[in-house]
C-alpha positions, 0 to 999 in steps of 0.5 A, a space after each residue: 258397549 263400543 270398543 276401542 279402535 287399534 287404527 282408526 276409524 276411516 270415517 271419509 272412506 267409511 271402511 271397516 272398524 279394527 277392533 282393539 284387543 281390550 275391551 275398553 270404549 272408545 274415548 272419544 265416545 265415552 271416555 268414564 273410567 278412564 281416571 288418572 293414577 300414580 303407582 309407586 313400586 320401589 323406584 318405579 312410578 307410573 302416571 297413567 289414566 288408562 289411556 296413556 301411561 309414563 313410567 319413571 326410575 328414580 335411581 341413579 336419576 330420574 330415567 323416563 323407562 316407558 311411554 304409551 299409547 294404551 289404546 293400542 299398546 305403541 310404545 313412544 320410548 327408544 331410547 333414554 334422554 335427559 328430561 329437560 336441558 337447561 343453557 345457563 350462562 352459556 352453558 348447556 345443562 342437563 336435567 334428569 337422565 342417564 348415559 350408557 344405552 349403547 343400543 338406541 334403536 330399543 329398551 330393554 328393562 335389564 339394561 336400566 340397572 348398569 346406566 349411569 347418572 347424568 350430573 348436571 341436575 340430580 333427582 331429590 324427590 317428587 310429589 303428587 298435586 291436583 290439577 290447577 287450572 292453566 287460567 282462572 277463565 270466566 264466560 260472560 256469553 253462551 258455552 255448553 256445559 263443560 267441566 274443568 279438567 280433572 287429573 293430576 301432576 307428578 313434579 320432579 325436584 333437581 338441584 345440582 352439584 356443579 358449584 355454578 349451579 348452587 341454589 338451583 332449583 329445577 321442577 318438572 311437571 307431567 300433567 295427565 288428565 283424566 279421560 284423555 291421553 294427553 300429557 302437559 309437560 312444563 318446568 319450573 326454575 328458581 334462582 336460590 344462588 344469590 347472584 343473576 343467572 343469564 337463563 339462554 334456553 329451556 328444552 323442556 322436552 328431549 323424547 328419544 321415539 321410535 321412527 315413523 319411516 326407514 329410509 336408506 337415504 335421506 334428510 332429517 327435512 323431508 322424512 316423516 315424523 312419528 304420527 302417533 304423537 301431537 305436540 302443541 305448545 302455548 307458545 305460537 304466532 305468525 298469523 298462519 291461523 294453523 296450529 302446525 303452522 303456528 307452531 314455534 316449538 317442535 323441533 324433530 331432529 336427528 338422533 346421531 347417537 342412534 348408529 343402529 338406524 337404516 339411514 347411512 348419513 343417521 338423519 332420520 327425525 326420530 328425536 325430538 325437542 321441544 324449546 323456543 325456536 328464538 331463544 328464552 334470553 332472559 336474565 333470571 335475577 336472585 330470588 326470581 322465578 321462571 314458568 316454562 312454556 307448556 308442552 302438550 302431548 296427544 297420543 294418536 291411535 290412527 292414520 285418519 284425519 277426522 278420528 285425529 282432528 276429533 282427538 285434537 278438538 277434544 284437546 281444546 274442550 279439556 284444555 281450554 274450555 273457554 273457547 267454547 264460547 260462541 256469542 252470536 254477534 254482528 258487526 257494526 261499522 259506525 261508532 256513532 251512539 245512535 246508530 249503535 244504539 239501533 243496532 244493539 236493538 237489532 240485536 235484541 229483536 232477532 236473538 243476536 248477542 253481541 255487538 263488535 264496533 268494527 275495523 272503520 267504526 271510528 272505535 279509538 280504545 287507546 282514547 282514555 279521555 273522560 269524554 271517549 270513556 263516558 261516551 262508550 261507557 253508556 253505550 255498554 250500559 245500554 247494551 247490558 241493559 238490553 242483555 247484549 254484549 258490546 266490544 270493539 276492535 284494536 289493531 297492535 301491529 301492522 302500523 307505524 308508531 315512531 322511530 323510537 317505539 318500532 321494532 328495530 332490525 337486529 340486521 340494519 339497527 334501524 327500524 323495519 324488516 318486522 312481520 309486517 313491515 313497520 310495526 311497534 315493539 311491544 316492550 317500547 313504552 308505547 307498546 307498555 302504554 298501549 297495554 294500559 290503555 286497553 286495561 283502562 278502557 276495559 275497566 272503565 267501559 265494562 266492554 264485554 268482547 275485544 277483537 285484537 288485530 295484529 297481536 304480538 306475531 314474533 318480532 324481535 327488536 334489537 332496541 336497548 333503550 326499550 323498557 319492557 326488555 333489555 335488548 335482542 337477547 330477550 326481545 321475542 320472550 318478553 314481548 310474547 309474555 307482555 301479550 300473555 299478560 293481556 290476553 290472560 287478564 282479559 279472560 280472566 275477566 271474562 271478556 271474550 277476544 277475537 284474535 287472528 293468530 293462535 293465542 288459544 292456549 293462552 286465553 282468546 277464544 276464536 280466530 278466523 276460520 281461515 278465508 281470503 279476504 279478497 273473496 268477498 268483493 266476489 258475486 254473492 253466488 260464488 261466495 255461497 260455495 267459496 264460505 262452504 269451503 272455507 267451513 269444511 277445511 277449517 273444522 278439521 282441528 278446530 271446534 265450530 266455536 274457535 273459529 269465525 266466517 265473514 258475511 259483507 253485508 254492506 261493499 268489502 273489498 269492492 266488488 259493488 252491488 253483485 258482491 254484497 248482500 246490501 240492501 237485505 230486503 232484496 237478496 233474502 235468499 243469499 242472506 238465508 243461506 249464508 246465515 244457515 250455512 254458518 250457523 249450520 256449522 255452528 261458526 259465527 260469521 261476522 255479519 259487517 255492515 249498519 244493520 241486521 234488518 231493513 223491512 219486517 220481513 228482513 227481520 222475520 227472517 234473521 228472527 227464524 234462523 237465530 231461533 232455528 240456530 238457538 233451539 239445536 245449538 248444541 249439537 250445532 256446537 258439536 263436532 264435525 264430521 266431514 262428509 263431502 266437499 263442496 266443488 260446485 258439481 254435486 252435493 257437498 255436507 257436514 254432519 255433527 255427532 255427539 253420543 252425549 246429547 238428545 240429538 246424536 247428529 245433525 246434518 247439513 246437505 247442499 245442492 249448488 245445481 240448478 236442478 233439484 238432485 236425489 243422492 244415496 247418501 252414507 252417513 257415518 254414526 260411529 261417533 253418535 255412539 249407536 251401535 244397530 239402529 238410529 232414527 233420522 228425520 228431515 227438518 220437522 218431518 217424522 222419524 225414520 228407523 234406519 239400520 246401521 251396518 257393521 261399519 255403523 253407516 247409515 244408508 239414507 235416500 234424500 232430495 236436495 232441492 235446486 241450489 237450496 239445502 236441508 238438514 236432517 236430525 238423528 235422535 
């Protein structure tokens, strides 16, 4: 069996493994065994699964004393913290923790004993739950088989001795699932004092680590954070279609109570935070209860970019399963019934799946007159008739609705200055009817997809007239639950949301892949090159379901008859790569335009590569390991690895020359699980036994042909 690595694996250089001293497997090729466990001893508990582990004293409070990365034995803790901050009323709080380290740039266990209490919210017991699902999601469409996560939840219990906090109660959750070192961190607060409480902020993580670098001089702003933790929280958005750009959570700070640090001016980011960049600003009202945002902490074992997206991606399979859907669907840009009909015929006839009702169709789903309801009513019962899945498009932002429904600037009092521009408040009642109305177009038409242009991207209002909040304050919280609220209704109904900004966590299931619009009004050939690009750099923390391409099919963006594939029957050859290369990687393009197909032949074609795509779809579906990147000069390619399935790799190699090419190519199998030897064939061909190196590569001779491609499969 495979051993776990101590720094990773170098898979782009292909250097060697570095054995870890344990005998335990890697993870991310079998994680069974790795179970998780809450072990009390006195007043020490420990959650762990083998992989991670969290330790706590509860006396003279709860004192997180240990935190771990087992893989590889890294010690996360310097120094003890509070475990949450709460600000009440004005007021910072904190939750758990002790004073009394004098020493922060390490622990010793001897010094927990002489530490004291913080008083603000005390310890008063604890409990063990299953896990429970973060969404009671439903599939509709194609996923590969998945498990919900197994694990369990160690929750804390505070209340406190400050007469203004009587009838607080503060819960903490630490969530460790099962094969997987990762941890979700969350709270919960109920206000059991009879009177409102203003509930300003929630730090629900204070985590004091060790620093990543020692720099004499220098900012908390350009010195490295710690790379061996990963932080992503279910509160994100901004339209950057980047996790870490996304992000509105993390926040690494100096630690001045650190004296004994390198840096004169102690400013090293060693400390960090988790909470809302725009604070919480809610008013908790008696009797009311308050869920968190929801922290997850992957521990990273390695400097290497593919083990590390590796490990993120498989974050997203345990976290949110459902965005392992991966409908193969096209783009319609007509609403017309007969042309939609046709198409939903199309769809049939060559393997497609779905159908979307484009940006320009003429879709209105904020129309709930019986006639526009009847009309797409049918039109989805025509559709299910035919084992196809119908949606449409939706744009909330990005538009003008009135003076008295937009965003309104907290720095002019007037509307303007949002996101993008002029946009609506989500908490107006437009913004609550909007809401409605897509609920009720749902229900009524049984559309099975919505793709969601424009979500909620952050805006604050500073309206006080607006229903769905009370003013600034509390304007960006209660606007991002407003669009929870949708996004978690619709899954849980299993409808399947396209949404251009990094709601995942939260119920959507894809989001663009990451291109330039503009792009695509650029000649077919370049196109070719430009997607390939795209595919390699945003499949390095996403999975192939979780993000989408873009094929023009008919003009977009201009760029006229050298930019779009339109009519098909003449650009067969553009059409087949640019199918191949997509479903290749396992992503879903939106193919845009009236039509899949415009002679027998066309259809032949698209028929050949969705069953081509259907018969490997999943390893199609597995991860990517990155091999090299397209630059118009020489080969470029992809590889998918899975130690689970019948096919252990399957690898996509293009030549963008005019000349056929023949390359030594290394392909790493570390991740298929093989350990000697693995067999490789090329399209139908016979297999081939190749022996694996002691950096388990694969030494392969292959021809490309002239601007063309192929594909091997290893078994």
């Amino acid at each position: 069996m495979k051993i776990s690595i101590l720094t990773g694996i170098l898979t782009a250089c292909y250097c060697c493994l570095q054995a870890q001293t344990t005998t335990s497997a890697d993870w991310l090729i079998s994680n069974k065994g790795y179970n998780t466990t809450i072990n009390e001893n006195n007043k020490e508990i420990t959650i762990s699964n083998g992989l991670i582990s969290r330790s706590f004293r509860t006396s003279p409070n709860v004192i997180c004393t240990d935190y771990r990365n087992l893989s590889n034995g890294d010690q996360l803790l310097r120094a003890v913290k509070p475990e949450a901050r709460l600000v009440i009323d004005g007021q910072a709080y904190q939750v758990g923790g002790a004073v009394g380290q004098r020493q922060q740039a390490y622990l010793l266990p001897a010094w927990l004993d002489n530490l004291s209490a913080n008083t603000d919210f005390q310890f008063v017991k604890y409990e063990v739950q299953p896990l429970k699902p973060a969404l009671q999601w439903k599939s509709r469409s194609w996923m590969p088989p998945v498990k919900s996560p197994a694990g369990k939840d160690l929750v804390f219990h505070y209340r406190s001795p400050v007469p203004s906090l009587k009838g607080i109660l503060v819960k903490v959750h630490y969530e460790v699932m099962d094969g997987i070192p990762l941890l979700c961190k969350w709270l919960e607060v109920e206000n059991n004092s009879g009177q409102p409480k203003q509930l300003d902020q929630v730090v629900n993580e204070i985590l004091a680590t060790p620093e990543e670098e020692s720099a004499v001089v220098g900012s908390v702003q350009k010195m490295q954070v710690p790379h061996n933790i990963y932080i992503e929280s279910n509160y994100a958005f901004n339209n950057a279609m980047k996790a870490n750009l996304s992000d509105q959570t993390t926040h690494w700070k100096a630690d001045s109570a650190y004296t004994s640090q390198v840096n004169y001016d102690l400013q090293t980011p060693c400390l960090l935070e988790v909470y809302p960049e725009v604070p919480v600003g809610i008013n908790l009202a008696a009797g009311e209860h308050f869920t968190s945002i929801r922290t997850y902490e992957l521990l990273l074992d390695s400097y290497d970019r593919e083990r590390n997206g590796l490990a993120k991606r498989r974050m997203y399979r345990t976290i949110a399963p459902w965005t392992l859907q991966n409908p193969a669907f096209m783009h319609l840009v007509s609403s017309d019934p007969q042309k939609v009909r046709d198409i939903i015929d199309q769809c049939a006839a060559t393997g497609y799946e779905g159908v979307i009702l484009s940006f320009g169709s003429g879709l209105n789903m904020e129309d709930t007159s019986a006639a526009n309801i009847e009309k797409f009513k049918a039109l989805a019962d025509y559709a299910h008739s035919k084992k196809i899945l119908l949606g449409g498009y939706s744009l909330f932002s990005s538009r003008k609705i009135s003076d008295e429904d937009d965003v309104i600037s907290p720095l002019t009092g007037k509307p303007g200055g949002a996101f993008f521009g002029n946009a609506p408040c989500l908490g107006s009642k437009w913004g609550l009817s909007y809401l409605a109305k897509l609920r009720y177009f749902f229900d009524a038409t049984g559309f099975d997809i919505f793709e969601n242009d424009g979500p909620y991207p952050g805006d604050v209002c500073a309206s006080t007239t607006h229903p769905g909040h009370t003013g600034l304050k509390d304007s960006q919280w209660k606007q991002m639950q407003l669009q929870k609220g949708l996004y978690h209704w619709l899954n849980e109904r299993g409808v399947y949301i396209n949404a251009p900004d990094w709601y995942f966590l939260d119920g959507t299931n894809k989001i663009a892949l990451g291109y330039r619009e503009v792009n695509f009004s650029l000649p077919r050939e370049e196109q070719l090159i430009l997607n390939r690009q795209n595919i390699f750099d945003g499949t390095w923390e996403k999975t192939p379901a979780m993000g989408w391409g873009f094929v023009p099919l008919s003009e977009y963006h201009g760029g006229g008859a050298a930019a779009t594939i339109e009519p098909l029957k003449d650009h067969l050859d553009v059409y087949r790569q640019l199918m191949m290369q997509y479903y290749g990687a396992g992503i879903q393009a939106c193919y845009r335009g009236p039509r899949l197909y415009d002679t027998d032949s066309t259809k032949a074609m698209v028929k050949q590569v969705l069953n081509w795509y259907k018969q490997y779809r999943e390893i199609l579906n597995a991860d990517i390991i990155h091999l090299r990147r397209p630059d118009g000069r020489d080969w470029d390619g992809i590889m998918h690895v899975s130690a689970t399935l019948p096919q252990k790799a399957f690898v996509l190699l293009y030549n963008p020359t005019t000349q056929a090419i023949t390359r030594n190519i290394d392909l790493p199998m570390y991740y298929t699980g093989a350990e000697k030897e693995i067999k490789i064939r090329e399209k139908d061909g016979p297999l081939k036994k190749y022996q694996l190196d002691r950096q388990y590569t694969a030494h392969i001779k292959i021809t490309i042909p002239a601007a063309g491609y192929t594909w091997l499969v290893a078994e």
